[in-house]
C-alpha positions as CSV (number, residue, x, y, z in Angstrom):
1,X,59.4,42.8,48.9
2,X,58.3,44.4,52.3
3,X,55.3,43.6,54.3
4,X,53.6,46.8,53.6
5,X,53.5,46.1,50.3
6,X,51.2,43.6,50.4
7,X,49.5,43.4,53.8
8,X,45.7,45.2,53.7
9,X,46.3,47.3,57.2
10,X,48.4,48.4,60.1
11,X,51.8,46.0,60.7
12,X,53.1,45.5,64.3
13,X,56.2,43.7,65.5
14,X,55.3,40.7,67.0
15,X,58.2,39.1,69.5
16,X,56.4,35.2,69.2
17,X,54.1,34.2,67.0
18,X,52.4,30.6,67.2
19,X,50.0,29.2,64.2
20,X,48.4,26.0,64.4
21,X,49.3,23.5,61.8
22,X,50.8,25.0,59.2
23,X,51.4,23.1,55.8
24,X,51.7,19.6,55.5
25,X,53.6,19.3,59.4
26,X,50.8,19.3,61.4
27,X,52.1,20.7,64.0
28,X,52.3,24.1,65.7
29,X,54.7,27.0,63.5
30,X,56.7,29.3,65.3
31,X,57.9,32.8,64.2
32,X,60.0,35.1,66.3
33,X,60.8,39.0,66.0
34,X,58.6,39.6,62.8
35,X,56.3,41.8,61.3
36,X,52.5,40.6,60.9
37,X,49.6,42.3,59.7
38,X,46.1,40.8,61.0
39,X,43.5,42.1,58.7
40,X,40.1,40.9,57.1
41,X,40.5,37.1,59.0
42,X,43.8,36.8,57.6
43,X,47.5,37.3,59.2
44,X,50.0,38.2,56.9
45,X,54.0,37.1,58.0
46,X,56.8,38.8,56.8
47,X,59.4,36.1,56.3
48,X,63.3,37.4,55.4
49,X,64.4,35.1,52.5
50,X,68.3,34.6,52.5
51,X,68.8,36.3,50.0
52,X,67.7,39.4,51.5
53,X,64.6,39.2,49.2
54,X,61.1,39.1,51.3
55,X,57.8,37.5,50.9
56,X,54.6,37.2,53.1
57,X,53.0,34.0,54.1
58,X,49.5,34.3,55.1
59,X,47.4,31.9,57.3
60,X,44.0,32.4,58.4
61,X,43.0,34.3,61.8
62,X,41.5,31.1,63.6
63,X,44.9,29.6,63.4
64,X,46.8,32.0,65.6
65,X,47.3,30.3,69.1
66,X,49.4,33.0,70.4
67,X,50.7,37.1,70.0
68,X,53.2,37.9,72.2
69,X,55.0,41.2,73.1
70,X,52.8,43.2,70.1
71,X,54.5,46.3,69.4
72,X,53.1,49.3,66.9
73,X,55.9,49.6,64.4
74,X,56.9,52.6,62.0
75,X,54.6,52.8,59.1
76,X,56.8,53.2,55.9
77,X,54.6,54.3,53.0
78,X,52.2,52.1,50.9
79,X,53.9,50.8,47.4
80,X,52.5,48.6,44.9
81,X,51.1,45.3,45.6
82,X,53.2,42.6,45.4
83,X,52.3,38.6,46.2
84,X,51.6,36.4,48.9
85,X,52.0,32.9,49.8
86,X,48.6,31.5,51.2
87,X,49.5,28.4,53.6
């Protein structure tokens, strides 16, 4: 599954992305080189699964302690919705 399968609006590339206490860790999560969609007070992050399979998670807006190097990205088509893992 791709990010524009899911995510509500526009996705850019994001070179660092730093969320405030994700799950049960506490501490700050780290995502670099990915795909996000910020939309409706939510933030939607492609994640690359090993086995080439995607998914999203998606942590509220608030949480987002830094965006850096935000690129526009090539907008593939809109398919069917697929699923998301709220953290």
């Amino acid at each position: 599954m791709k990010l524009n399968e899911i995510a509500p609006g526009p996705i850019v590339k994001v070179g660092r992305l730093i969320i405030d206490s994700p799950g049960a860790s506490g501490g700050p999560g780290s995502y670099q080189d990915v795909e996000v969609c910020f939309a409706d007070g939510w933030v939607y992050v492609e994640v690359k699964e090993e086995d080439g399979e995607g998914s999203a998670n998606v942590y509220p807006a608030h949480r987002v302690k830094l965006a850096f190097n935000v690129q526009p990205t090539k907008q593939e088509p809109k398919r069917a919705r697929g699923s998301a893992h709220f953290v």
